[in-house]
LUMVEX-390403 format. One line per 8 residues: number of its first residue (from 1); their letters; for each residue x, y, z of N, C-alpha, C. Coordinates in Angstrom, 2 decimals. Example, Ala and Ser with C-alpha at 12.3 -4.5 7.8 and 13.67 -1.06 7.14 Angstrom:
! residues 2
1> AS> 13.19/-5.69/7.80/12.30/-4.50/7.80/13.20/-3.30/7.80 | 12.85/-2.25/7.08/13.67/-1.06/7.14/12.90/0.03/7.87
***
This chain:
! residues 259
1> XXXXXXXX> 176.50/-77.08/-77.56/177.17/-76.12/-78.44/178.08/-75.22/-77.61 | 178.90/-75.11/-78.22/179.85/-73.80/-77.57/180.02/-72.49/-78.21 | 179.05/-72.07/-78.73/178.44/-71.00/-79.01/177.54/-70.74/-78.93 | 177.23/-69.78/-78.08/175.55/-69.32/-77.00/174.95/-68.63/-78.39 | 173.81/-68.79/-79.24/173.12/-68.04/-79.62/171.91/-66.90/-78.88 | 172.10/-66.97/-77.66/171.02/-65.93/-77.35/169.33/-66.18/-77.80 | 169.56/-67.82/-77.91/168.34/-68.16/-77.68/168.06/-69.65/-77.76 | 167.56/-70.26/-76.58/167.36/-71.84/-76.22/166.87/-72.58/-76.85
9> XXXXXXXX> 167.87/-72.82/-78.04/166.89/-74.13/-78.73/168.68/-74.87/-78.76 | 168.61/-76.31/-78.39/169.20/-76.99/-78.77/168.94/-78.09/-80.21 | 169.78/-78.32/-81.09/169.84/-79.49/-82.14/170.29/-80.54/-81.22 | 169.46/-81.26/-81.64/169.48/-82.80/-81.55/169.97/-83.51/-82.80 | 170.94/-84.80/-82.69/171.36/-85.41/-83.54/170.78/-86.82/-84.30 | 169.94/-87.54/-83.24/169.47/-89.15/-83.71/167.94/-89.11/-82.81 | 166.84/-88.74/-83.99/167.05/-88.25/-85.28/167.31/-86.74/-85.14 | 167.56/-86.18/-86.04/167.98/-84.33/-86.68/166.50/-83.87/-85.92
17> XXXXXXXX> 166.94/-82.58/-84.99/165.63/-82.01/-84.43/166.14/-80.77/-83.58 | 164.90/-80.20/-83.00/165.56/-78.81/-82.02/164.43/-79.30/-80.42 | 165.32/-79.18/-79.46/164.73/-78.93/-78.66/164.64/-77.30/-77.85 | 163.03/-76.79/-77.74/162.78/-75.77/-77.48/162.92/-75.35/-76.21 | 163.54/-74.51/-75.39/163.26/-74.17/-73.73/162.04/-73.16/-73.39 | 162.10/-73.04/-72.13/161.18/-71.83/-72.27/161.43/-70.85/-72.54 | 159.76/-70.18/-73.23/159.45/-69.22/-73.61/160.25/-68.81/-75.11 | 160.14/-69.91/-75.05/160.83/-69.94/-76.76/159.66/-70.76/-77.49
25> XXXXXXXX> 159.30/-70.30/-79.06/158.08/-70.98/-79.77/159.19/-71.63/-80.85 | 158.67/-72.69/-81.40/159.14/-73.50/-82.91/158.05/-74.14/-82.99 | 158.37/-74.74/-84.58/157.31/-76.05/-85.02/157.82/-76.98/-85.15 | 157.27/-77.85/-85.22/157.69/-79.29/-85.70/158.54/-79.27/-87.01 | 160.18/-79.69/-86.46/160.83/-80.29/-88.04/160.53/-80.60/-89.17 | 161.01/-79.90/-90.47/160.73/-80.83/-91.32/162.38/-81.54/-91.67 | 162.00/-82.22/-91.99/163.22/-83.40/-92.30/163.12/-83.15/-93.92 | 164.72/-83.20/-94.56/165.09/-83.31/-96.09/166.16/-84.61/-96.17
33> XXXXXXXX> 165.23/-85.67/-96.87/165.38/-86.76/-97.04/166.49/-86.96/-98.41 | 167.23/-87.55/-98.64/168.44/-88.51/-99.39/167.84/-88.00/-100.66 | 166.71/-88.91/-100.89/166.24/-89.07/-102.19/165.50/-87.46/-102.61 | 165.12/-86.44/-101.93/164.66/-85.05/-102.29/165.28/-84.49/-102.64 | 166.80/-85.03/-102.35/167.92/-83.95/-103.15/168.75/-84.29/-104.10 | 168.49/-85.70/-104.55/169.47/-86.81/-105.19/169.50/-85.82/-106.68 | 168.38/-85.17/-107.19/168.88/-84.57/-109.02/169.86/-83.19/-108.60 | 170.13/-82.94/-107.60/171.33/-81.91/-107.76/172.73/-82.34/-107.08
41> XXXXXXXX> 172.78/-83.90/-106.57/174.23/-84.08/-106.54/174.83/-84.67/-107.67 | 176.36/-84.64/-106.94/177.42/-85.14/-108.14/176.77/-86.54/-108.66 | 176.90/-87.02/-107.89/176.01/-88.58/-108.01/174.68/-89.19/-107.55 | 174.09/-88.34/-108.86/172.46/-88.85/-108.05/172.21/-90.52/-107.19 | 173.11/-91.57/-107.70/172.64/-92.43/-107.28/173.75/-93.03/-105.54 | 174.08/-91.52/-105.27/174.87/-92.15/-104.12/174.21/-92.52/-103.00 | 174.98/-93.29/-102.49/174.47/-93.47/-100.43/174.81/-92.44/-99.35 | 174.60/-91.90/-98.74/174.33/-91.38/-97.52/173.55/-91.46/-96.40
49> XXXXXXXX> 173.45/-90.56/-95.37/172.13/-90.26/-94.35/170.83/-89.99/-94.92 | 169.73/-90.85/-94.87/168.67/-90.86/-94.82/168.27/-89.37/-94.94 | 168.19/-89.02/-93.22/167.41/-87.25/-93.32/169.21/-86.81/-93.36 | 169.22/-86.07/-94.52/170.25/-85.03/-94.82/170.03/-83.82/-93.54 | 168.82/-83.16/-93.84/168.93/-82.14/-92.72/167.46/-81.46/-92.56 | 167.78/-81.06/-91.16/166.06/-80.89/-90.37/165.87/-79.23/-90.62 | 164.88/-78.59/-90.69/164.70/-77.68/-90.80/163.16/-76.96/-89.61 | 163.72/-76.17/-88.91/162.59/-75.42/-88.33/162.46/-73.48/-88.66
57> XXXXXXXX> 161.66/-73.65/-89.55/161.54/-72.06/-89.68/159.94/-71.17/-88.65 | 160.29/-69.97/-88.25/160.06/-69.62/-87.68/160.32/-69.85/-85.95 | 161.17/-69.44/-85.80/161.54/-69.59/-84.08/162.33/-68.31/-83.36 | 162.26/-68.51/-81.93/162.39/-67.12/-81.58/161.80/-67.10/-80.18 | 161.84/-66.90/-79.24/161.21/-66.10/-77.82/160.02/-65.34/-78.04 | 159.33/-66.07/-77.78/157.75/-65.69/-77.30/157.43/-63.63/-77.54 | 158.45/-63.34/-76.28/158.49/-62.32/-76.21/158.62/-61.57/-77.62 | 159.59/-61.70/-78.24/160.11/-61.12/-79.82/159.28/-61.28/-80.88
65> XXXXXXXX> 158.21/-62.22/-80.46/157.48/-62.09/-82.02/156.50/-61.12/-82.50 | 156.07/-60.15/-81.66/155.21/-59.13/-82.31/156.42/-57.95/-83.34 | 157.49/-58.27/-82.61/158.30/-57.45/-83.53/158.85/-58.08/-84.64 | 159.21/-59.04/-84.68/159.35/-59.93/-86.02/158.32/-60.00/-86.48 | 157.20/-59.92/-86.67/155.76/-59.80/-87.71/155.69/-58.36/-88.11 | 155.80/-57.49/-87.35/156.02/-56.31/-87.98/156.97/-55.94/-88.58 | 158.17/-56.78/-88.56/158.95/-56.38/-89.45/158.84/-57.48/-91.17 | 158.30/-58.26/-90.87/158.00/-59.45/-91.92/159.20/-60.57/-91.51
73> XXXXXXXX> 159.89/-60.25/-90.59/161.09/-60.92/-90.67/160.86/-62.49/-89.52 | 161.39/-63.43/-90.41/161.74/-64.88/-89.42/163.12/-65.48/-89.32 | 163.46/-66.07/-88.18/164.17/-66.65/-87.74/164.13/-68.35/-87.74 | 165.00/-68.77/-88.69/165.00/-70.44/-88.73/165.69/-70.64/-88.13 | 165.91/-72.20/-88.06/167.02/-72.90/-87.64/167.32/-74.73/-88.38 | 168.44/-74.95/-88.62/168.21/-75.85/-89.60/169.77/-76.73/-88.92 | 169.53/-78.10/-88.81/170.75/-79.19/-88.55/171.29/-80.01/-89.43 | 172.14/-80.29/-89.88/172.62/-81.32/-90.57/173.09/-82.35/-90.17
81> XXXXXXXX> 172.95/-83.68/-90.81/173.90/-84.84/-90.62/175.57/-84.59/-90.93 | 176.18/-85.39/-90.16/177.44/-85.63/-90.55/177.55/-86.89/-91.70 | 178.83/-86.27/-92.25/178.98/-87.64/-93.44/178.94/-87.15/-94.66 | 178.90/-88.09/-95.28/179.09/-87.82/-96.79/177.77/-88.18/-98.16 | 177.86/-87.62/-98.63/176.32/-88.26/-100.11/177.51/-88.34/-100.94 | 177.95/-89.71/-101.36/179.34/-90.46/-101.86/180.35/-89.66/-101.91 | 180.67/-89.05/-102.19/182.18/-88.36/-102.34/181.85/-86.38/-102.06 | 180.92/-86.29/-102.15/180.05/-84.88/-101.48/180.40/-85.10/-100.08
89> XXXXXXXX> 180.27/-83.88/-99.21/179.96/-84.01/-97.96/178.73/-83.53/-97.59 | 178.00/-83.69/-96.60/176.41/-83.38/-96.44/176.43/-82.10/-96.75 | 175.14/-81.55/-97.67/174.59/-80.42/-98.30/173.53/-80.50/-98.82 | 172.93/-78.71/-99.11/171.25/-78.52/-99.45/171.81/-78.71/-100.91 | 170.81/-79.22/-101.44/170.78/-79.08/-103.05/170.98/-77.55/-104.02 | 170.89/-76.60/-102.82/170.80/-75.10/-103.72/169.42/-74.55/-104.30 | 169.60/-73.23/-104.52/168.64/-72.56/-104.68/168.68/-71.20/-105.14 | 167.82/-70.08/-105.43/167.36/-69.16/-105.51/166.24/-68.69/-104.11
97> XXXXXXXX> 166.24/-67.44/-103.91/165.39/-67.48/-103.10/163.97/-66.85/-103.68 | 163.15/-66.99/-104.21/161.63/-66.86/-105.17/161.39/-65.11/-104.81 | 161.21/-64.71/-105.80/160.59/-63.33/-105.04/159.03/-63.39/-104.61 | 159.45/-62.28/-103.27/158.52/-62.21/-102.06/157.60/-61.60/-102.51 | 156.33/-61.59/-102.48/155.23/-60.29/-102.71/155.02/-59.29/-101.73 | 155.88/-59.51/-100.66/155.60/-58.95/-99.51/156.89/-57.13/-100.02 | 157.85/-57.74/-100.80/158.89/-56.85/-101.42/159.01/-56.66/-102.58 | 158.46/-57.64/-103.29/158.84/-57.67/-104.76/159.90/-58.10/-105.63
105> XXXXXXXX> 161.20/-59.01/-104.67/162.02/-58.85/-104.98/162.33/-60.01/-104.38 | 163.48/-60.73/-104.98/164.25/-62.20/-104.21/164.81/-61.51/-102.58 | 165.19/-61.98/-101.80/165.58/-61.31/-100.71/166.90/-62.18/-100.14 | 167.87/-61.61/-99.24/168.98/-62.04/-98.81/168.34/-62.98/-97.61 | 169.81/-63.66/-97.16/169.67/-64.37/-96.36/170.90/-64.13/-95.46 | 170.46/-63.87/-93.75/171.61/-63.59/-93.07/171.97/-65.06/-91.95 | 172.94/-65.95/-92.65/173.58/-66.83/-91.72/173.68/-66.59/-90.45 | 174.04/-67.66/-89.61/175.46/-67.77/-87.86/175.43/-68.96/-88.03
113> XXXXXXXX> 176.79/-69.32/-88.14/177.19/-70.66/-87.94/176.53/-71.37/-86.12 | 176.17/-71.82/-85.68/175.94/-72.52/-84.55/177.17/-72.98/-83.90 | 176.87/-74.35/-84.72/177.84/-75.68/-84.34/178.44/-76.10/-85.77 | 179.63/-76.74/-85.14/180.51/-77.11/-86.50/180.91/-76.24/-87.32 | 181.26/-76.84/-88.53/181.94/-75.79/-89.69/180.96/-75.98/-90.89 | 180.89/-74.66/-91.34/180.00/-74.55/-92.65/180.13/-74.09/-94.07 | 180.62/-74.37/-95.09/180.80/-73.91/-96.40/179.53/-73.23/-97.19 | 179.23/-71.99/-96.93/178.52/-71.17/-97.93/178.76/-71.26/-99.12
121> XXXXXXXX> 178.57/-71.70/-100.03/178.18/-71.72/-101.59/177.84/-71.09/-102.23 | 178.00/-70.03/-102.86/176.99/-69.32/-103.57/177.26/-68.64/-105.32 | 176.67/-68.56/-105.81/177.32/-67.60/-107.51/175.75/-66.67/-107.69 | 176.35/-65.90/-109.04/175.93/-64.75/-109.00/174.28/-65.07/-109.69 | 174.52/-66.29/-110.21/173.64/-66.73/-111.09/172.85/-68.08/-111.65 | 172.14/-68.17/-111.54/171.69/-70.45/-111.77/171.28/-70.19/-113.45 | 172.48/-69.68/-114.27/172.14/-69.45/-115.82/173.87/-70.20/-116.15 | 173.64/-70.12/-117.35/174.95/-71.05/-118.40/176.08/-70.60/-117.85
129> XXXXXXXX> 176.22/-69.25/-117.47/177.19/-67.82/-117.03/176.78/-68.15/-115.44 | 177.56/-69.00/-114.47/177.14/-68.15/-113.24/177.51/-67.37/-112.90 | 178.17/-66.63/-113.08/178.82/-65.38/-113.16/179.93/-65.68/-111.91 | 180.06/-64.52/-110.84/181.32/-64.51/-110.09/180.81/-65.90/-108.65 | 181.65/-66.98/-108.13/180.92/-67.87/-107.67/182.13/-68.09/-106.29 | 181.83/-68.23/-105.28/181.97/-68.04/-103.55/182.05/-69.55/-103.08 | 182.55/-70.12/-102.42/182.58/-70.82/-101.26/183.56/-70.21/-99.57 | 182.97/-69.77/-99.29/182.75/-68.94/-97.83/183.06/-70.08/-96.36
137> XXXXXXXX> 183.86/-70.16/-95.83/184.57/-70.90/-94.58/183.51/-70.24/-93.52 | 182.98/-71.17/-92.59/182.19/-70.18/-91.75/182.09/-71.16/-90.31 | 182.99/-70.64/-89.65/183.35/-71.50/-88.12/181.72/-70.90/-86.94 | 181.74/-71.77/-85.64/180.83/-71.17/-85.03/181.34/-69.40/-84.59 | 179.62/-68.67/-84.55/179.96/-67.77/-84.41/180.07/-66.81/-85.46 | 180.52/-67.28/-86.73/180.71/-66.73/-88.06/179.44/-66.36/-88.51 | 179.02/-64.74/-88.91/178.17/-64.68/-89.83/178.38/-64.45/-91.64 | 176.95/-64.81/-92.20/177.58/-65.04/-93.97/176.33/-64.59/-94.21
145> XXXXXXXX> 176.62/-63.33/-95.31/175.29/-62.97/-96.06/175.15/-63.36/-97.35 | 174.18/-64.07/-97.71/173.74/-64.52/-99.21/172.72/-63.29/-99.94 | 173.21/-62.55/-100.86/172.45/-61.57/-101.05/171.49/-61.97/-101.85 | 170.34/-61.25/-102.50/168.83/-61.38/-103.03/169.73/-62.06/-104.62 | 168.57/-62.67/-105.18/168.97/-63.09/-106.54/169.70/-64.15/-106.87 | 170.87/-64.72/-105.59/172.13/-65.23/-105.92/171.48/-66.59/-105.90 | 172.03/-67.77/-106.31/171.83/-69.56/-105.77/173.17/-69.25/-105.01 | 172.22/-70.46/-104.06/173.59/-70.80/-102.96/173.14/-72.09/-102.54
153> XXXXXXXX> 174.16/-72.82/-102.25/174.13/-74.20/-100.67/174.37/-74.12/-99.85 | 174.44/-74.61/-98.87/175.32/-75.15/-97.92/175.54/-76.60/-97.33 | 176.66/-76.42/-97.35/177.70/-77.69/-97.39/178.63/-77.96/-95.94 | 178.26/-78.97/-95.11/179.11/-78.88/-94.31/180.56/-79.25/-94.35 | 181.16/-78.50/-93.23/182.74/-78.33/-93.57/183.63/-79.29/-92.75 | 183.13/-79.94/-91.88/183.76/-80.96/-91.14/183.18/-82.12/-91.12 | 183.36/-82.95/-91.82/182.39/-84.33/-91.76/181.99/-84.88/-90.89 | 183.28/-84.35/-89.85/182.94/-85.70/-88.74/181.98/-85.22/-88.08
161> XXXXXXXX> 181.69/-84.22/-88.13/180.79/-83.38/-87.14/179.19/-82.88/-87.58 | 178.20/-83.05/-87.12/176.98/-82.29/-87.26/177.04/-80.55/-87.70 | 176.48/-80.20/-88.10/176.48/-78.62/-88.01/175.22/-78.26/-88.17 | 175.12/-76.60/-87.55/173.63/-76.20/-87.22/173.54/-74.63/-87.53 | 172.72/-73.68/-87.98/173.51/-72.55/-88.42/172.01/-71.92/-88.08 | 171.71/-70.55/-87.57/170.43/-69.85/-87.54/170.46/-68.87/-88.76 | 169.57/-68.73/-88.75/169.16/-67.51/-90.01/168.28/-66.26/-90.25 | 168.11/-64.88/-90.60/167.33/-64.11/-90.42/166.84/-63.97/-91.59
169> XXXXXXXX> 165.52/-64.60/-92.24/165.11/-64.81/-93.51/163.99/-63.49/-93.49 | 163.01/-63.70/-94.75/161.90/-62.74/-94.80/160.51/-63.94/-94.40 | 159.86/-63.69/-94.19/158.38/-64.08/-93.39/157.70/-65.26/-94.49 | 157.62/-64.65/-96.15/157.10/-64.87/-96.99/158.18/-65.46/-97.88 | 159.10/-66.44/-97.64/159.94/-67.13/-98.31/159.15/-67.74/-99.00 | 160.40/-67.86/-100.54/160.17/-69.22/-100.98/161.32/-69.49/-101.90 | 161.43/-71.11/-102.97/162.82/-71.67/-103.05/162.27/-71.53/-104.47 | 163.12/-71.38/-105.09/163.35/-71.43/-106.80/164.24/-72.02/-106.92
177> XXXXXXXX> 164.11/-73.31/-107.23/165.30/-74.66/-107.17/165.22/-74.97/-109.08 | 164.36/-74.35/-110.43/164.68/-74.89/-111.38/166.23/-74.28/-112.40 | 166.70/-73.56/-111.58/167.87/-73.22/-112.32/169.29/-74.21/-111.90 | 169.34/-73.83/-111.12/170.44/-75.08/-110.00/169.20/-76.50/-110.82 | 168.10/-76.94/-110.64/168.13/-78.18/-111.15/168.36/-78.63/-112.39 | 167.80/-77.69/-113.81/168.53/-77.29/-114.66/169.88/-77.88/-115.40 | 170.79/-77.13/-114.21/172.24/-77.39/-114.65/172.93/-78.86/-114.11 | 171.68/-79.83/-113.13/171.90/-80.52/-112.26/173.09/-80.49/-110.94
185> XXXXXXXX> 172.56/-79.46/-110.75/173.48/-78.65/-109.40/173.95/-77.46/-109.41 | 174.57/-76.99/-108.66/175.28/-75.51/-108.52/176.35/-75.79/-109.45 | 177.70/-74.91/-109.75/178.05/-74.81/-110.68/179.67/-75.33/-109.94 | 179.84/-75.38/-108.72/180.80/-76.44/-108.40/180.32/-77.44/-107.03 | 180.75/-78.92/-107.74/180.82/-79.79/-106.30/181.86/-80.19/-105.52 | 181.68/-79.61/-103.37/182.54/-80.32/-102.79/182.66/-81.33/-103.01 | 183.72/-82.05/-102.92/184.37/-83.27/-102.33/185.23/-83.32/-101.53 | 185.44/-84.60/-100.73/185.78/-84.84/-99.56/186.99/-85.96/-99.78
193> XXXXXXXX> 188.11/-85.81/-99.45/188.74/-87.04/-99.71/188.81/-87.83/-98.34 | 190.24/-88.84/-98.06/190.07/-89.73/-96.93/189.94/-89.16/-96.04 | 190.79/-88.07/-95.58/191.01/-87.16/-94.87/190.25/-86.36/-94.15 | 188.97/-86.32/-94.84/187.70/-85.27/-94.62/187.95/-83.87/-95.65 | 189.09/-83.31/-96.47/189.76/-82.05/-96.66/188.86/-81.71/-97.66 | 188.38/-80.71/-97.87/187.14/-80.46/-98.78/187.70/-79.68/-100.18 | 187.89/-79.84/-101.24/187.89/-79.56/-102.13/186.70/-79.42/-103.18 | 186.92/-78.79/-104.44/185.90/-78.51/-105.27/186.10/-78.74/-107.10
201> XXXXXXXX> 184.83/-79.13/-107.36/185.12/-79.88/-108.67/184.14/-78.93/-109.52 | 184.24/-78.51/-110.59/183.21/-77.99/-111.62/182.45/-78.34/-112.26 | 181.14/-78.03/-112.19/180.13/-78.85/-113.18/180.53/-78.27/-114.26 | 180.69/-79.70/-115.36/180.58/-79.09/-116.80/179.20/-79.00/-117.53 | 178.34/-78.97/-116.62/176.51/-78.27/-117.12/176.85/-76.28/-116.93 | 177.85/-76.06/-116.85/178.05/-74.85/-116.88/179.49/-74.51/-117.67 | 179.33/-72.89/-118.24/180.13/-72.62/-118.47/181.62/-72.22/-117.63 | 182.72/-72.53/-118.44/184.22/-71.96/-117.59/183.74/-70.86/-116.57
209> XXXXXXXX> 184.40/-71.09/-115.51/184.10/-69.93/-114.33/185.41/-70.48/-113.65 | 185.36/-69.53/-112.28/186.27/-69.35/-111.66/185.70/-69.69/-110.17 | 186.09/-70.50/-109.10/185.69/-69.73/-107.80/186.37/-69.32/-106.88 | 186.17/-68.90/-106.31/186.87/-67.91/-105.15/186.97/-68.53/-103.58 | 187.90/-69.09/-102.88/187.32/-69.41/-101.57/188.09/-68.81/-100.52 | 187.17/-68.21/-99.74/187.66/-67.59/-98.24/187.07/-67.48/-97.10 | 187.51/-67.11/-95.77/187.02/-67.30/-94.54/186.09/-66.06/-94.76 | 184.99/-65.93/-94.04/183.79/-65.52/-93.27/184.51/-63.50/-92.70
217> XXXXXXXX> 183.52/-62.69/-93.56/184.37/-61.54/-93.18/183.29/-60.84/-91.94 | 183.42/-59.86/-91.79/182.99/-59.10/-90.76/181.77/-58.32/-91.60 | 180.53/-58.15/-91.07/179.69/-57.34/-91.83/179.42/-56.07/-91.70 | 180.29/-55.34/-91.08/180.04/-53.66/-90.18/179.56/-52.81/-91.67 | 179.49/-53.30/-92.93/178.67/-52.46/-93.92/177.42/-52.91/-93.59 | 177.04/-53.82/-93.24/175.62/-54.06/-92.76/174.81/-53.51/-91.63 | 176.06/-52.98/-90.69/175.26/-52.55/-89.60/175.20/-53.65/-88.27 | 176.07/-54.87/-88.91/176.51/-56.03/-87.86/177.22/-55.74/-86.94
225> XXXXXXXX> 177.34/-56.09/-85.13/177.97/-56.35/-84.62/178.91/-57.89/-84.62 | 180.30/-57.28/-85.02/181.01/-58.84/-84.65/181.26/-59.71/-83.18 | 181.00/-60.67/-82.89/181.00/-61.12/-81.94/179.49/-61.36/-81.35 | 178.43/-60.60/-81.54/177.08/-60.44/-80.83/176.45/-61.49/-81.86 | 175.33/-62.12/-80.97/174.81/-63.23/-81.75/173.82/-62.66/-82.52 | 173.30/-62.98/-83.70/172.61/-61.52/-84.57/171.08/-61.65/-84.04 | 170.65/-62.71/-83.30/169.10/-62.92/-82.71/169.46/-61.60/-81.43 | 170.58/-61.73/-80.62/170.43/-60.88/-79.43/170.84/-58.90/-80.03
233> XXXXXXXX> 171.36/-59.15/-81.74/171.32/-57.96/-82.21/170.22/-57.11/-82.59 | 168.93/-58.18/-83.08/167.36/-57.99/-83.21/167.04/-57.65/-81.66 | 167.13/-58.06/-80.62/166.53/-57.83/-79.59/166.88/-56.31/-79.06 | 168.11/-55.81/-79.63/168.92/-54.78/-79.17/167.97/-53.70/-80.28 | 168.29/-54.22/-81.09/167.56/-53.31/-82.24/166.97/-53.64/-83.43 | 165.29/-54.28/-83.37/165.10/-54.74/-84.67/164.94/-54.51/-85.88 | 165.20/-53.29/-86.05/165.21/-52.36/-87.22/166.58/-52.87/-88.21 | 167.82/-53.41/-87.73/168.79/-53.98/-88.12/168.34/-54.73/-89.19
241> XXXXXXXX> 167.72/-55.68/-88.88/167.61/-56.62/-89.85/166.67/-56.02/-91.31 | 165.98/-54.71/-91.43/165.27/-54.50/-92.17/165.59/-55.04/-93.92 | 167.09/-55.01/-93.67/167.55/-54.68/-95.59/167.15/-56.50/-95.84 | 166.90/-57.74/-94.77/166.57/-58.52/-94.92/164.78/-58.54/-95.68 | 164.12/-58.07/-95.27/162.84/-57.91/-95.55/162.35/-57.11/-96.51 | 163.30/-55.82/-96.50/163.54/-54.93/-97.64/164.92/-54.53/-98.46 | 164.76/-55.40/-98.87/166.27/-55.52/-99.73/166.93/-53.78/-100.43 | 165.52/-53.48/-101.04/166.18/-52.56/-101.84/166.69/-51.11/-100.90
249> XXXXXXXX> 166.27/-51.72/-99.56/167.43/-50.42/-98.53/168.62/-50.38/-98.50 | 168.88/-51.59/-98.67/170.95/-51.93/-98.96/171.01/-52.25/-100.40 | 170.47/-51.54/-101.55/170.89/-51.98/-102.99/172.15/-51.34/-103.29 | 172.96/-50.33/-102.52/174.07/-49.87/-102.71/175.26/-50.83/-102.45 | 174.46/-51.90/-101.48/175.39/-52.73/-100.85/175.08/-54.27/-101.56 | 174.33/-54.63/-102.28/174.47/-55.37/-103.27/174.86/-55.45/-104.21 | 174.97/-54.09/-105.11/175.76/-53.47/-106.39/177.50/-54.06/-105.75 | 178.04/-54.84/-107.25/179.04/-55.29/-106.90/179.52/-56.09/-105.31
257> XXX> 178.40/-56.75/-104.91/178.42/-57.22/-103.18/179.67/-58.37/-103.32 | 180.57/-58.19/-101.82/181.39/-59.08/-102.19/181.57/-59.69/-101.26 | 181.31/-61.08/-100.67/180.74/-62.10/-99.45/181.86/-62.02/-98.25
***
């Protein structure tokens, strides 16, 4: 990678995986297989990569984890295949994020692109109305906040290429996938033409909407440094990440939030 995250785990490509260095902890991959995500693409019955994409949640330097438990807060890390699921380019099926008991509340999710290019996905809502709906450009280096409540994907943005993105989630996750399954997907699908050039199509399981697409902004309402990798921003100060774990500390900054 040519973007140092400030902490030694490399993705591996054949098969999708992380290798750990020292004094760094992970678990064993889980792998998200073709057929686990086939009822929320354009074409359930397309071909692609086998494992779509590997997932390791909880990871981090040895050292850092008494402070990430006290804060409730974890650090994933997740790889994708390159390529396409037929005319899609590789992507999660979407979601909600379940509310936590640990908060009471759905909770955000704070991106970094790794490696490759990444299309954030997201709308306001997995109902008839998704209300206002995002696809977000996010190069390495780029951070993207998905706030509490919202469905989102992600979709990679360069085919030819793998992509790998870290994340600062809450401890006590979980996925609320029946609204996005519902509508049989998010409320628009990439496509990819010969070219690789990613465009977007509308599900008509939803009502008329609009979406919006733009590059990856700066988060200094968050309390982000731009440029600093946001794992070596926890190490600097882990109190940062709190509005992750406790959402309703930044509800000023979710009211009307704009990606």
């Amino acid at each position: 990678m040519s973007f140092n995250p400030s902490l030694d785990i490399t993705p591996l490509s054949d098969p999708l995986d992380f290798r750990y260095g020292p004094g760094v902890f992970g678990p064993q991959v889980e792998r998200r297989r073709l057929d686990s995500i086939r009822p929320s693409l354009m074409d359930p019955d397309c071909q692609g990569p086998e494992d779509v994409y590997a997932i390791a949640m909880d990871v981090g330097k040895k050292a850092d984890k008494p402070a990430m438990l006290e804060r409730n807060l974890l650090f994933g890390v997740v790889t994708y295949a390159k390529g396409l699921l037929g005319r899609e380019p590789v992507r999660s099926q979407g979601h909600i994020h379940a509310i936590s008991a640990s908060c009471g509340s759905s909770t955000c999710e704070v991106y970094e692109i790794w490696n490759g290019t990444a299309i954030i996905y997201m709308q306001q809502f997995a109902e008839d109305d998704p209300g206002r709906c995002y696809a977000i450009i996010a190069h390495e280096g780029d951070v993207v906040i998905v706030p509490p409540w919202w469905a989102h994907a992600t979709i990679v943005g360069d085919v030819s290429k793998n992509m790998t993105f870290g994340a600062w989630c809450v401890r006590d996750y979980g996925f609320d996938y029946r609204g996005v399954r519902a509508h049989k997907g998010v409320a628009f699908f990439p496509v990819a033409d010969q070219q690789g050039r990613i465009d977007f199509i509308r599900n008509e399981n939803y009502q008329d909407c609009r979406l919006v697409i733009r590059n990856a902004r700066d988060y200094a309402d968050f309390g982000l440094e731009k440029g600093v990798p946001v794992y070596r921003q926890f190490q600097k100060d882990p109190d940062r990440f709190l509005f992750v774990s406790r959402p309703q500390l930044a509800q000023e900054l979710w009211d009307n939030y704009e990606p």
